[in-house]
C-alpha positions, 0 to 999 in steps of 0.5 A: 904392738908397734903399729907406727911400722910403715917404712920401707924395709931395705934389702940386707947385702946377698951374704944374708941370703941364707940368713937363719937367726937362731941357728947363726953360725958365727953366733953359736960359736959363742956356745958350748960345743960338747953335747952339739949344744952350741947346734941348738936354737940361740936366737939373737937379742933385740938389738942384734935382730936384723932388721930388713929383708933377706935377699934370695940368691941372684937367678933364684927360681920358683922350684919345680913343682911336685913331684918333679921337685923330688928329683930335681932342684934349681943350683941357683936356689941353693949354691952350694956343691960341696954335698956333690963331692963329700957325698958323690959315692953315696949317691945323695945328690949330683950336679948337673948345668944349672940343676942338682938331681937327687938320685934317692941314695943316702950313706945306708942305702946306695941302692936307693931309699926305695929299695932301703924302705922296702926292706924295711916293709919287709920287717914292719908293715909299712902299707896298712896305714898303722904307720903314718907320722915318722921321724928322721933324725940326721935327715941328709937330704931327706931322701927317706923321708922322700920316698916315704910320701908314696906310701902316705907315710909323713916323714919330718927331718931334722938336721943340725944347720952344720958343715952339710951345710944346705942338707935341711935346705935340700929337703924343703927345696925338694917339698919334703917336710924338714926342720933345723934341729938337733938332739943336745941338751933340750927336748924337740918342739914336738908334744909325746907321743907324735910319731909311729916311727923314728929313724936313724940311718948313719945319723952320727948321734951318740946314742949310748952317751950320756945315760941315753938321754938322747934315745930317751928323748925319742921315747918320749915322741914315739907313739906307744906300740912305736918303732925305732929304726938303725942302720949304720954304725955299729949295725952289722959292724962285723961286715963293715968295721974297716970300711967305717975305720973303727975297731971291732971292740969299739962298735961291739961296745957301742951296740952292747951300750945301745943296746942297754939302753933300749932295754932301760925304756923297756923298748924291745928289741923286734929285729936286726937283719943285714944293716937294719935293726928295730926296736918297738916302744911297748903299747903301755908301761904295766910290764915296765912298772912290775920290772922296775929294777930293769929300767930308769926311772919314771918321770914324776907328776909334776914333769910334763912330757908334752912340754917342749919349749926350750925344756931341758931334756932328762933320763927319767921314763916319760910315762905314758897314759895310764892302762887296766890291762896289758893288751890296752894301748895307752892313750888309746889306739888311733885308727889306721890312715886314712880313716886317722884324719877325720877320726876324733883324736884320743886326746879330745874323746879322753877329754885332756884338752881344755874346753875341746870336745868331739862336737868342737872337732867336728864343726871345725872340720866343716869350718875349714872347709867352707874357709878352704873353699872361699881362700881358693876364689879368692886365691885362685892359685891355691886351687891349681895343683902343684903351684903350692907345696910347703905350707906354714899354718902359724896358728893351727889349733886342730889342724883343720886347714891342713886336714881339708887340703889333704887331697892336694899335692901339699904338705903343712907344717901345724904350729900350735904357739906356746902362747896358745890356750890349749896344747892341741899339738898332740891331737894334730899329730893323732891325726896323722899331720905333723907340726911344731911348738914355736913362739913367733916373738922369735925367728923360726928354727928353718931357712929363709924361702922355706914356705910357698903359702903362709896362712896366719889365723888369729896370730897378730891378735895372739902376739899383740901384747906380747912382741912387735908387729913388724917383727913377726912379718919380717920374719914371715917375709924371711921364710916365705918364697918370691912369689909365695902367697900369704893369707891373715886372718884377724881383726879389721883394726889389726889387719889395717895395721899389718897392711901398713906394714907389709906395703914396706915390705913389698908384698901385693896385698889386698883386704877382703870380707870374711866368708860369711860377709861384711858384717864379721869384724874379722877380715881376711888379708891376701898378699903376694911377695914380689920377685926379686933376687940379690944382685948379680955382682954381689951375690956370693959363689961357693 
């Protein structure tokens, strides 16, 4: 680990202000287009790092509180209007002074996503907390995901950084859950079976293509007992065929292939009604194993479906936990929300995570609850409702942070490091929080001032053979707002480190005690990132 990094870090030119290393657009030009791969996660190497600070635009603005930030973003935090014409009749997002406005439409619902989701609810019950984690592929600005927090349903969008240019941008200026991702050649950074629920509303992706392997990939995170939700091409084609500038024979085609597909996953097909159609996952594969001609084929052993860092995605069935009978769920049934939070997760009771029991689960609940409650007296601001929004947890193992703030107006983002000792992403997610794999040595796959709050246990002592420091903080200082607070637990020699470090990146910072004293050699780091903007006769206009 490279200690010697106490120098001062030098603002980058206002052009890097949306800066995402991973997802650089001139860099993924060196990359295939066909199957969107070029799309994917190419992080730059070493000596193509950048090394200094991403400027926010010039008149940058802490964004609204919640919820008002559902509604209403800053133009100055994300500059960019192009949405506002290539979407102004679908309603998605209109711009106004000094501010855009979200009026909640999308391509499939220009009545609104409220009146959109109720209809869903009028086809699968979204109100008796069966369904909680849910995922939107194609997101737009997110406005389904949106709308779906009142009903304490948690929606992660996911969007290809592409010619929208700023649609994941939106979503988290909003303070709705969203990553850069896309659907090409390699699995999503979830574990198996996270989501209730997944969805595509005019998503453009190519389902049927390729033997289904993208559909493919959506089974292997839906819950068993799951829902997939389409709307849009080529649902209800005959009503708008002309509209969508397509030909009758070639959306009839396209429904006939997905449709093949959806049966090859022995997915069944529960509804299509007006622009909405739904296909439920069964809750185990004993009628998919007597019908083996019916469907593609398993996985083997050896393929593991919870592997999900740069793993080529495959055609083959991700099996689920095995069952005796037909009316069991695989993997076991997860409670209904809100009782799914504090409920022991199937994947510890069943014993699949290494060295984690229900005894370990519950006295880490109550752990974070004493350390939730010291951070708020240290951090007074963590306690005043709606200063914080979008929360990062670098190294969550149970989710325990996220599950004691769950009352607050915030959501977290849990990510289980691949470099972690144990895979507990599935058990977060049977939870009913939502997260990601990432490995910190590289940048991560969202746009810089993504994060309000950074809380980073254990992880420069995780990374401390493994990638530089300075690198990891430079990184945490790109996705973390003016103004956004951080707080690093770890060992007193390695945070006297990071402090020599953040001092160049000028964020205020103070080392405090552990909660239970002086004594503890883990201490805890409280920073707070100064204000600051591009200036103004640099920054760009688009």
């Amino acid at each position: 680990m490279d200690s010697s990094s106490s120098r001062y870090h030098k603002p980058s030119s206002a052009n890097f202000s949306e800066y995402t290393p991973c997802e650089d657009p001139q860099r993924s030009l060196r990359f295939k287009r066909s199957r969107m791969i070029y799309r994917e996660r190419h992080c730059p190497d070493k000596d193509e790092a950048l090394r200094c600070r991403v400027p926010p635009p010039y008149g940058y603005r802490n964004p609204f509180p919640w919820p008002a930030s559902r509604d209403v973003a800053w133009y100055a935090n994300v500059p960019h209007r192009e949405l506002t014409v290539e979407k102004a009749v679908q309603n998605w997002i209109r711009y106004d002074g000094d501010r855009f406005f979200f009026p909640g439409g999308g391509t499939m619902f220009p009545n609104g996503a409220d009146a959109y989701i109720d209809d869903i609810g009028k086809l699968i019950n979204l109100k008796d907390g069966s369904i909680r984690t849910a995922l939107d592929t194609g997101c737009g600005v997110a406005s389904w995901g949106a709308y779906l927090l009142s009903r304490n349903i948690v929606t992660l969008s996911i969007a290809p950084r592409d010619t929208h240019e700023a649609q994941v941008q939106f979503a988290l200026e909003r303070g709705v859950p969203a990553l850069i991702g896309v659907l090409a050649s390699k699995r999503l950074p979830f574990p198996s079976r996270a989501f209730d629920m997944a969805h595509c509303s005019r998503c453009l992706i190519t389902w049927a293509e390729y033997d289904g392997i993208l559909l493919n990939e959506v089974d292997r995170v839906l819950r068993p007992g799951g829902y997939w939700i389409l709307s849009g091409p080529p649902i209800n084609w005959k009503k708008y065929w002309k509209g969508w500038q397509r030909t009758k024979e070639d959306l009839n085609e396209e429904q006939i292939k997905i449709e093949r597909v959806a049966k090859s996953l022995c997915w069944n097909k529960l509804v299509e009604k007006d622009d909405i159609a739904i296909w439920q996952k069964p809750i185990n594969h004993l009628d998919c194993k007597t019908n083996h001609n019916q469907h593609r084929p398993f996985c083997n052993a050896h393929n593991n479906p919870d592997k999900a860092w740069y793993t080529s995605l495959q055609t083959c069935l991700s099996p689920v936990p095995q069952v005796s009978n037909k009316e069991e769920t695989a993997g076991g049934v997860l409670d209904n929300w809100p009782n799914r939070l504090k409920s022991i997760p199937p994947r510890i009771y069943k014993g699949i995570i290494e060295g984690v029991t229900a005894e370990t689960f519950s006295k880490d609940y109550e752990l974070w609850k004493k350390r939730i409650s010291y951070y708020k007296t240290v951090n007074n601001q963590l306690g005043n409702g709606g200063r914080y929004r979008n929360l990062l947890d670098m190294n969550a193992y149970l989710g325990g942070f996220a599950s004691v703030l769950i009352e607050d107006p915030v959501w977290v983002m849990n990510v289980v490091p691949v470099q972690g000792k144990v895979n507990t992403l599935g058990a977060i997610y049977e939870r009913g929080l939502i997260g990601i794999y990432h490995d910190w040595c590289e940048a991560m796959s969202t746009y810089p001032r993504t994060y309000d709050l950074i809380h980073a246990d254990s992880v420069f002592s995780l990374y401390s053979d493994r990638c530089e420091l300075e690198g990891i903080l430079l990184e945490m200082d790109r996705i973390l707002r003016p103004e956004g607070a951080v707080i690093i637990r770890d060992d007193v020699d390695i945070l006297v480190k990071v402090k020599s470090i953040v001092n160049g990146l000028e964020w205020d910072s103070q080392i405090v005690d552990h909660e239970d004293g002086p004594l503890q050699r883990e201490k805890l780091l409280f920073a707070v990132k100064k204000y600051w903007t591009a200036p103004a006769q640099s920054d760009k206009i688009n």
